[in-house]
C-alpha positions, 0 to 999 in steps of 0.5 A, spaced: 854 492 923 856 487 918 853 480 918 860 477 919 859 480 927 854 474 928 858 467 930 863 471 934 860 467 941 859 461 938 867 461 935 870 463 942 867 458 945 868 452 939 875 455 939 875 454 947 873 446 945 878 446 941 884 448 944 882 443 950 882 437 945 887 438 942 892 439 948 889 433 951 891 429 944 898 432 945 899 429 952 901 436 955 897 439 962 894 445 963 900 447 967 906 444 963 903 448 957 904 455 961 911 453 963 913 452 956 911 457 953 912 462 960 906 464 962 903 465 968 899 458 971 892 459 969 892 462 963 891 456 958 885 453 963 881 459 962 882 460 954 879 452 955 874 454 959 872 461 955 873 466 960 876 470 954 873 476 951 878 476 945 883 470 943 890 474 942 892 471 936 900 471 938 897 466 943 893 462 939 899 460 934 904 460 941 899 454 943 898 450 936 906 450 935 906 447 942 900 442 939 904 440 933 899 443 929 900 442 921 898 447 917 892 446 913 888 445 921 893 451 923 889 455 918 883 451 919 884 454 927 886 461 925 881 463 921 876 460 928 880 465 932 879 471 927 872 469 927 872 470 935 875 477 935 870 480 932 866 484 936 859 483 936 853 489 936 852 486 943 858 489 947 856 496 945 850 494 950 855 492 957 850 496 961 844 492 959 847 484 957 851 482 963 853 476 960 853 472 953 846 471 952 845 475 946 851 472 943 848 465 943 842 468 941 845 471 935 849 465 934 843 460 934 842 455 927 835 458 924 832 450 925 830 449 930 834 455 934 830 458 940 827 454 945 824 458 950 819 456 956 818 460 963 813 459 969 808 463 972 810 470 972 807 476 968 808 476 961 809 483 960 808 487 965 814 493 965 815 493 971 817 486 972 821 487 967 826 492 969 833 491 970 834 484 966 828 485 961 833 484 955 836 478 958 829 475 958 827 469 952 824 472 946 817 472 948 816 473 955 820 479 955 816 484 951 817 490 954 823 494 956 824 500 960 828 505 957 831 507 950 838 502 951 834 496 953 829 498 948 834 499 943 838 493 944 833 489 944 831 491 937 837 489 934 837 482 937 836 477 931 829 473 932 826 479 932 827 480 924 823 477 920 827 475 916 830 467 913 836 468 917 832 469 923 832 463 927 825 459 929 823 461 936 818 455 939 816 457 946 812 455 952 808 460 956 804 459 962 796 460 963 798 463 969 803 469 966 797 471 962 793 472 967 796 477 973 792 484 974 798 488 972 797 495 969 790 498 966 786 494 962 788 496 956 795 496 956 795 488 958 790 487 952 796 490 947 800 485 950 797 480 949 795 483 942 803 483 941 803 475 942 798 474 937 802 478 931 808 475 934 804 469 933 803 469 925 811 470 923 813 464 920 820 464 925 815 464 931 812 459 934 808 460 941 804 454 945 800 455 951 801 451 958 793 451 960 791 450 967 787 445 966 794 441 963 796 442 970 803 446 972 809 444 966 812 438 967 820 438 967 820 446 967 820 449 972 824 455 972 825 460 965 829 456 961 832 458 954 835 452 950 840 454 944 842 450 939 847 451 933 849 449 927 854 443 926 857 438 931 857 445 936 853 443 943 846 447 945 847 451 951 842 452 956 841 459 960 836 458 966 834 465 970 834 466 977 831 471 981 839 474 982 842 471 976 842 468 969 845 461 969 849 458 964 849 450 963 854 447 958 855 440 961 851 436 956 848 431 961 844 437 964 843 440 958 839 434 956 835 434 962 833 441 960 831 439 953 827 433 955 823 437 960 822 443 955 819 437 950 814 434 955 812 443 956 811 443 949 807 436 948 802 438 954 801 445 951 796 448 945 798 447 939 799 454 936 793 456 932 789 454 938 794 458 943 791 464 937 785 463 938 785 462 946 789 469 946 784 472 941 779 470 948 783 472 952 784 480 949 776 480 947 775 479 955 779 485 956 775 490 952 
């Protein structure tokens, strides 16, 4: 995989933004843009909403002559496009990443990154993890079923300690840590894990006590991705059924701010160390 894969994600969709605005300054719909270049209607609505997986590049350059774009910005957007073409190492894994997720994830800027909060569910026990254990955020998913979500899970980007790894800062619940699933050992390696991931310099985790009581503004597993540059963050919410992606930024901000409350309420991360070293010791 060349490093060129990364930014793939975050290009399309700056791409999309980009193109949106740049029919909004021409003074052009939608529609009247497909009725000048003869396209069907519908077409330039979901390039501008990034319902694509792979921007043509006859349709981009259709699309800036029709814009009036001049040649330095023209350039400036084709190289975008071809950065948006390239296929990322996660589309070889259709049949466990069902949506964009891994590529926001990969796309993410180093600093601050991954911010990642979850509710009360176990932390780590497989089998709550089947199925849709390589969408779950850095640290709550810790275990996966099978060698493909096994495999793709590896490849993902936080988990190599490495300085293009982006900074991960999670909150976990007491509550996940405390659910009796599996043997005794088993959960005590888990927690052991959370430990060791603990100590990477890219990783930082934070412990929602009980006696903090439930985390204020987070109610749900809530992944906040940031980027680098003028790009906005993007949210991804995970349901029961589904994992939601939220890009309107007014939401987005409301899933920021309640991530920061999360994290100000909850142990700093030496004494979620030291409080996770208890919690192994009383499973001995």
């Amino acid at each position: 995989m060349s490093d060129d894969a990364y930014g793939a994600t975050v290009a399309k969709r700056r791409l999309a933004r980009r193109l949106t605005e740049l029919r909004s300054a021409s003074g052009h719909t939608a529609n009247h843009v497909c009725d000048l270049l003869d396209w069907g209607r519908g077409k330039v609505g979901r390039f501008e909403a990034n319902h694509w997986k792979r921007p043509e590049m006859s349709d981009i350059r259709d699309l800036l002559r029709v814009y009036g774009v001049d040649d330095t910005a023209r350039d400036e957007f084709l190289e975008l496009a071809m950065r948006a073409r390239i296929k990322p190492w996660w589309r070889d894994y259709s049949d466990v990443f069902e949506n964009e997720f891994p590529g926001f994830e990969n796309d993410c800027h180093p600093n601050p990154g991954i911010h990642a909060a979850g509710p009360s569910w176990p932390a780590a026990d497989p089998r709550l993890h089947a199925g849709c254990a390589a969408h779950r955020c850095p640290v709550t998913r810790l275990a996966a079923e099978g060698h493909r979500g096994t495999a793709a899970a590896g490849r993902r980007s936080w988990t190599a300690p490495t300085p293009a790894a982006p900074q991960v800062l999670a909150v976990i619940t007491e509550a996940s840590l405390m659910y009796r699933w599996g043997t005794k050992n088993e959960r005590r390696e888990q927690i052991e894990h959370l430990i060791e991931l603990n100590r990477r310099p890219n990783i930082e985790l934070r412990i929602q006590r009980f006696a903090e009581g439930p985390a204020p503004g987070v109610w749900s597993m809530v992944n906040i991705f940031d980027f680098a540059g003028d790009e906005p963050s993007v949210v991804y919410l995970e349901t029961d059924i589904a994992i939601q992606e939220v890009i309107r930024n007014d939401e987005v901000m409301i899933y920021v701010e309640g991530f920061s409350r999360a994290c100000d309420s909850a142990l700093e991360p030496a004494d979620t160390t030291t409080y996770l070293k208890h919690l192994a010791e009383q499973l001995e």
